[in-house]
C-alpha positions in Angstrom: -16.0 3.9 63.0 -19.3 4.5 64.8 -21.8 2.7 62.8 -20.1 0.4 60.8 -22.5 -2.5 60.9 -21.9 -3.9 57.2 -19.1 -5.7 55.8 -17.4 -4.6 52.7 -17.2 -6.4 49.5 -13.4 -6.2 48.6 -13.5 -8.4 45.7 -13.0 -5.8 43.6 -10.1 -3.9 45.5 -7.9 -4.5 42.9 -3.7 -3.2 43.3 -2.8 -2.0 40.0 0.4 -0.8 39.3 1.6 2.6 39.1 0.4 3.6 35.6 3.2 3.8 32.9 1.8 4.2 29.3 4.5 3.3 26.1 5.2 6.4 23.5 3.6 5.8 20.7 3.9 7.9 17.4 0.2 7.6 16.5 -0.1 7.9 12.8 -3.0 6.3 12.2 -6.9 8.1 11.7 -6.8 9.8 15.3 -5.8 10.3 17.9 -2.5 12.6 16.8 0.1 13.0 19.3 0.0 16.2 21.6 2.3 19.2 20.8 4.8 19.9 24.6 2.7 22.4 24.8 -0.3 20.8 24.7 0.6 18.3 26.8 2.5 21.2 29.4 -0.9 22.9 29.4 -3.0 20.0 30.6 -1.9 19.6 34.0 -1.8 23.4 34.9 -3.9 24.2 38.1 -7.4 23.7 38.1 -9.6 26.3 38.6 -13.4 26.6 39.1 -15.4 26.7 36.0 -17.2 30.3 36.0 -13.1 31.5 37.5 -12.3 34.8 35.6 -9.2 33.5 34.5 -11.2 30.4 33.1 -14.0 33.1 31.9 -11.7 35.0 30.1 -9.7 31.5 28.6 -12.8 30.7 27.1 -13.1 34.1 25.1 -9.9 33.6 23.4 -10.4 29.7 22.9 -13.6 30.8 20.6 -12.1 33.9 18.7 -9.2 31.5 18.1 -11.7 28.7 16.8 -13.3 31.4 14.6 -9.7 31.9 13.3 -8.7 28.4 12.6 -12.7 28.3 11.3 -12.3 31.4 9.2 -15.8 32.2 10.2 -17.2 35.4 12.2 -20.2 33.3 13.8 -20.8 34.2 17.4 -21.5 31.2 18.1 -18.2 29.1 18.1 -17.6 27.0 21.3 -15.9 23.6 22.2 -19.0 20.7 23.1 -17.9 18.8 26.6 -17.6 15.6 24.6 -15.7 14.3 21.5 -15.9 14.8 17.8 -19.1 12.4 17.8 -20.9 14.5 20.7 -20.7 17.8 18.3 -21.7 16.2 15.2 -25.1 15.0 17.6 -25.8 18.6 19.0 -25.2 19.7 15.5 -28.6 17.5 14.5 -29.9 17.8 17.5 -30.6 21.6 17.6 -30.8 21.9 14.1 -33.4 19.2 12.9 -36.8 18.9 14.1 -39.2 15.8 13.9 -40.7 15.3 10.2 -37.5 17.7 8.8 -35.8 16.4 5.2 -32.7 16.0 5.6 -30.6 15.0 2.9 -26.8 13.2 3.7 -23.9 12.8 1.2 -23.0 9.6 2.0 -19.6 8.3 0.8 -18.0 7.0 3.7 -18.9 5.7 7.3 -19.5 9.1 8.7 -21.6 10.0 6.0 -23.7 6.8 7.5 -23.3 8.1 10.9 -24.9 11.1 9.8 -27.8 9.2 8.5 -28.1 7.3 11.7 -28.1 10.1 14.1 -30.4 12.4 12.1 -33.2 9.4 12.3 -32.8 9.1 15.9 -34.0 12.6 16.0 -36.8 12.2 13.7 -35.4 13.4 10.3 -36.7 12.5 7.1 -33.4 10.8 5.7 -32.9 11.1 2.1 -29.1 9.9 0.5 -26.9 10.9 -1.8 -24.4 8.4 -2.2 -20.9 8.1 -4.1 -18.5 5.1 -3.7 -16.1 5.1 -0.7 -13.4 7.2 -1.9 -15.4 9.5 -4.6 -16.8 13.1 -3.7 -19.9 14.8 -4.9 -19.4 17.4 -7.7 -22.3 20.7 -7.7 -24.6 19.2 -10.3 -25.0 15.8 -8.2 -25.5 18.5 -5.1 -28.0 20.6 -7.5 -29.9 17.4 -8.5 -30.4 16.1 -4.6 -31.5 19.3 -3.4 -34.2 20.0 -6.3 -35.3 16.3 -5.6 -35.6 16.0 -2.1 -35.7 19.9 -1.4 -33.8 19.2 2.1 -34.3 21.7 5.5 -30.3 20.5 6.1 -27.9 18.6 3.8 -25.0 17.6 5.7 -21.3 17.0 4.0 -18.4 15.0 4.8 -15.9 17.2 4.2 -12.7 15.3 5.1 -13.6 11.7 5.3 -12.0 9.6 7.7 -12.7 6.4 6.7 -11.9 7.0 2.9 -9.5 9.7 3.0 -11.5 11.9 0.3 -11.9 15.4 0.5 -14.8 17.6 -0.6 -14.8 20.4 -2.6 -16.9 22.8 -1.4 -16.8 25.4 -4.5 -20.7 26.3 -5.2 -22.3 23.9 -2.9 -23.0 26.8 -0.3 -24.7 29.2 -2.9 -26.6 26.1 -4.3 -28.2 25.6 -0.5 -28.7 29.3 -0.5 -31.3 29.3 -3.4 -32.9 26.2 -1.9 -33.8 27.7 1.6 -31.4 25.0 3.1 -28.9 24.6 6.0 -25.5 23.6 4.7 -23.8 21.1 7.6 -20.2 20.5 7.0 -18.2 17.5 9.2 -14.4 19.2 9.8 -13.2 16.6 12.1 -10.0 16.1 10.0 -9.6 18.9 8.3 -10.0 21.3 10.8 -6.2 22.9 11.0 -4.9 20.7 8.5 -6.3 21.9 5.4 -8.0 24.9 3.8 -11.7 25.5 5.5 -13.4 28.8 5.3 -16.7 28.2 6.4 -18.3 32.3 5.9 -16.8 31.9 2.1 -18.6 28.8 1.5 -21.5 30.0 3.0 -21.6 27.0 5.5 -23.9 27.4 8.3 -23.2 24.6 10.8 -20.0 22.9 11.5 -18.4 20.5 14.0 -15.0 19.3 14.3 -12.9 17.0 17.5 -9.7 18.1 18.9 -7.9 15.2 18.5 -6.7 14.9 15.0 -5.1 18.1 13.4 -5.5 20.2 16.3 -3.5 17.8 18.3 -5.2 17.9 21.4 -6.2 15.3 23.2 -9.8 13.6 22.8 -12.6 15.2 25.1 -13.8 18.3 23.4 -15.7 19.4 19.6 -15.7 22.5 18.5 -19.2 23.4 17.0 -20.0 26.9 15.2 -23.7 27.7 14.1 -24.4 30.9 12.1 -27.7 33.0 12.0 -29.6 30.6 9.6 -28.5 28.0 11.9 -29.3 30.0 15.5 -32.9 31.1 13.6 -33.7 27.4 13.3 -32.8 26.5 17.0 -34.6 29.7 18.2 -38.0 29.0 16.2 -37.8 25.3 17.6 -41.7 23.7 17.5 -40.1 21.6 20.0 -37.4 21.7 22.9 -34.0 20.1 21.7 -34.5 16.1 22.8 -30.9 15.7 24.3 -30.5 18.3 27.3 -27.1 18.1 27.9 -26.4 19.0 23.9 -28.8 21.6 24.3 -27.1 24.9 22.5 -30.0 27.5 23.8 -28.6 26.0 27.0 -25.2 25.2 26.5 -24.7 28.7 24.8 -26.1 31.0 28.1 -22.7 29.5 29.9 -20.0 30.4 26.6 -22.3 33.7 26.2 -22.8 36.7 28.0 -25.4 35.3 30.4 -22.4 32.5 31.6 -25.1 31.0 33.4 -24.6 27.5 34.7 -25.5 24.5 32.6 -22.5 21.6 33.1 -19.2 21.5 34.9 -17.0 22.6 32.0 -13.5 20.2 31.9 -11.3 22.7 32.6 -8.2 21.5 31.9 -9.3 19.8 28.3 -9.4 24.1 27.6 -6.5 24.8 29.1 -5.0 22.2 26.5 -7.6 23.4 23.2 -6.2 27.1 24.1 -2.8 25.9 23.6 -3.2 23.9 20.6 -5.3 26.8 18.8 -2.5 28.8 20.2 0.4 27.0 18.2 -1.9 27.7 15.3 -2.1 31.2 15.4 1.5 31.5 15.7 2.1 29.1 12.8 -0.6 30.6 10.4 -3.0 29.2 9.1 -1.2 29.6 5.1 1.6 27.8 6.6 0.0 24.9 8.7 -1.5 24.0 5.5 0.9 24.2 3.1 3.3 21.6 5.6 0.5 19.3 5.8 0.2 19.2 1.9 3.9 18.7 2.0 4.4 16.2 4.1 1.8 14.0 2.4 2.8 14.3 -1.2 6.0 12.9 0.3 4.9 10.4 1.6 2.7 9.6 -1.2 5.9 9.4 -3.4 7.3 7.1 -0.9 4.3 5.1 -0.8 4.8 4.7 -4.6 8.5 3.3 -4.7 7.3 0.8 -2.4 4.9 -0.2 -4.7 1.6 0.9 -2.4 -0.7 3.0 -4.4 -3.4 5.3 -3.1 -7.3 4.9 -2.6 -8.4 8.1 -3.6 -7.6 10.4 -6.7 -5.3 12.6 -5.7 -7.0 15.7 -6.7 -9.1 14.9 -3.9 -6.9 13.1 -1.6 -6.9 14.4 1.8 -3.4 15.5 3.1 -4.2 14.5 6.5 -5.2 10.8 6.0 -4.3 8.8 3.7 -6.1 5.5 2.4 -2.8 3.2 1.4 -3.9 0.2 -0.9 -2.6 -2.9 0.6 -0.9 -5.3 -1.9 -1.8 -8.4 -3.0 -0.7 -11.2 -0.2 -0.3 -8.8 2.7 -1.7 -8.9 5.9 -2.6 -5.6 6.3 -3.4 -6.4 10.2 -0.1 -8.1 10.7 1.5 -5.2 9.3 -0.5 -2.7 11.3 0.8 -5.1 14.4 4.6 -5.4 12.9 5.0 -1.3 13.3 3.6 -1.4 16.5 5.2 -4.0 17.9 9.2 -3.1 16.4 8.7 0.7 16.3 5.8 2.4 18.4 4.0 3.3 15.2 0.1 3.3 14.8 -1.4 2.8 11.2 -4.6 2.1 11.4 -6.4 -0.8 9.2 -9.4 -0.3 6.7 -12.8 0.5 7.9 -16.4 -0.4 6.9 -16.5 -1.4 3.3 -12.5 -0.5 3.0 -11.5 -2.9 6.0 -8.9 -5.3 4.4 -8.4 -3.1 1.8 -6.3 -0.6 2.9 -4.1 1.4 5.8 -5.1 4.3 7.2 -1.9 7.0 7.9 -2.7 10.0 9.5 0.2 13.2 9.0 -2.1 15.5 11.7 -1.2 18.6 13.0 2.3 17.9 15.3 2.9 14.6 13.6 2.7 15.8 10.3 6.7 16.2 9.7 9.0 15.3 7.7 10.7 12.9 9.9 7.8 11.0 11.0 7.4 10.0 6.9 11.0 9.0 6.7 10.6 6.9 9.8 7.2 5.6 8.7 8.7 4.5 5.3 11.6 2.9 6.2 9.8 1.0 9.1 6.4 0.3 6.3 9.3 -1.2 3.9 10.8 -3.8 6.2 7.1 -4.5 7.7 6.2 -5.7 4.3 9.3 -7.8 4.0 8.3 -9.5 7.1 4.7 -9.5 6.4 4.7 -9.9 2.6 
């Protein structure tokens, strides 16, 4: 080759091997195994990002988000990143240096919450509740007359506890206080009730890879008018450009002016997930998931392994399984892996030791996958006891 004068470094020219990946049936806090569909979807051609076809994908990809969202806000779109990247624009566009914003924190998302609206200047007041406990409206009443927040952001489904918020009141209560309601749906998005407009919520995230069973790379993110009235009477430009919704949202709007190479085929694969929602219904999706988990709950109980939260507000997509007394709750997260392609998760945070976490999300939460789960859960502990 004409002007090849330098030598090339090839001590990183590595041969791997033809890439061969076990099947696992994930059932621990996320990811959640892909639907056929899903999966069927994902590797159909690639087109270019303003296509017409792909134009037109994205259309029913958000009125099938405002669906599964239960929510009329026009602006509903999947964030090019995961569940993490959503709940940053979410702060990002929404809170402005000096801003009080006040954080329900009873879990390690609530803390995440804290830490990312800091980075962005908030003025980070908490509410906090031990892992596993939810706020009631009174606690909710007391922190906003307090702290009288611009934002006060809600767990709703907490991944690392497995507690789930009722949301009954707490949208009203914001109302009367001039403040932004944020509510985290990462894993309860499609799995249990959410209906954002009724709760008067005005900004939501979720990620695509727990009841939605999609794989990681995309989070939705809905604002409503309180929400888009704070972005668009911004003192200040939004810090983080690519997270940028006054941006972001001239591409998934009318305008569809440029702003980042969309990942095309991580829609093709949301569409067909919110798809297999629609045709499910919503009514029914939830009523399986609720299902599925109170069986396994009763299974969890003959084995002797109770549950970390209450059940009136257990969450029916992940559980929080109390690990006995002189189990190793790492060896038996290993055992399952190991003897049957089954992920559990372990404890995180403040719960790490303490308990399993078992996910029943979207296409894994069947009936069969708790029969298996059980019967491979009892002989783990008979090993691992």
């Amino acid at each position: 080759m004409e002007g090849r004068v330098h030598q090339v470094d090839d001590s990183h020219r590595v041969m791997t091997p033809q890439l061969d990946m076990p099947e696992r049936l994930l059932l621990g806090p996320g990811p959640s195994n892909m639907h056929p569909r899903v999966r069927q979807a994902l590797g159909m051609n690639e087109v270019g990002h303003l296509d017409p076809r792909f134009i037109g994908l994205m259309n029913e990809s958000q009125e099938l988000l405002r669906y599964v969202w239960q929510t009329d806000n026009r602006f509903t779109i999947p964030v090019s990143g995961t569940g993490s990247a959503a709940m940053e624009a979410a702060l990002a566009n929404c809170v402005e240096p000096g801003d009080v914003v006040l954080v329900g924190v009873n879990g390690y998302f609530g803390e995440r919450l804290c830490d990312m609206a800091s980075r962005y200047g908030a003025n980070v007041r908490r509410l906090e509740k031990p892992w596993g406990e939810t706020f009631d409206p009174e606690e909710i009443a007391i922190g906003l007359e307090t702290h009288r927040p611009a934002l006060l952001g809600l767990i709703h489904a907490e991944t690392s506890t497995g507690a789930l918020q009722p949301m009954t009141g707490i949208g009203k209560l914001c109302r009367e206080f001039d403040c932004l309601l944020l509510l985290d749906t990462v894993t309860s998005l499609g799995g249990v009730p959410v209906f954002l407009d009724r709760w008067h919520v005005d900004i939501s995230y979720s990620a695509t890879q727990k009841c939605l069973s999609c794989p990681p790379g995309l989070a939705p993110l809905t604002l409503g008018d309180r929400a888009l009235a704070k972005l668009n009477n911004r003192k200040l430009k939004v810090a983080n450009w690519y997270l940028d919704m006054s941006l972001v949202g001239k591409y998934w709007g009318q305008e569809r002016t440029y702003h980042h190479t969309a990942p095309i085929n991580m829609n093709y694969a949301l569409r067909e997930a919110l798809r297999l929602i629609a045709e499910e219904g919503l009514w029914d999706r939830w009523e399986k998931h609720t299902a599925n988990a109170e069986m396994l709950w009763e299974g969890l109980a003959d084995l002797g392994i109770g549950c970390h939260v209450e059940k009136e507000f257990r969450l029916p997509s992940l559980t929080t399984a109390l690990v006995p007394d002189g189990v190793d709750s790492k060896g038996v997260c290993a055992f399952l892996l190991q003897n049957y392609n089954i992920e559990i998760a372990a404890g995180l945070g403040q719960l790490a030791g303490k308990v399993w976490r078992i996910g029943l999300m979207g296409f894994n939460s069947r009936a069969e996958n708790v029969l298996l789960l059980l019967a491979a859960l009892k002989k783990a502990l008979e090993t691992c006891g």
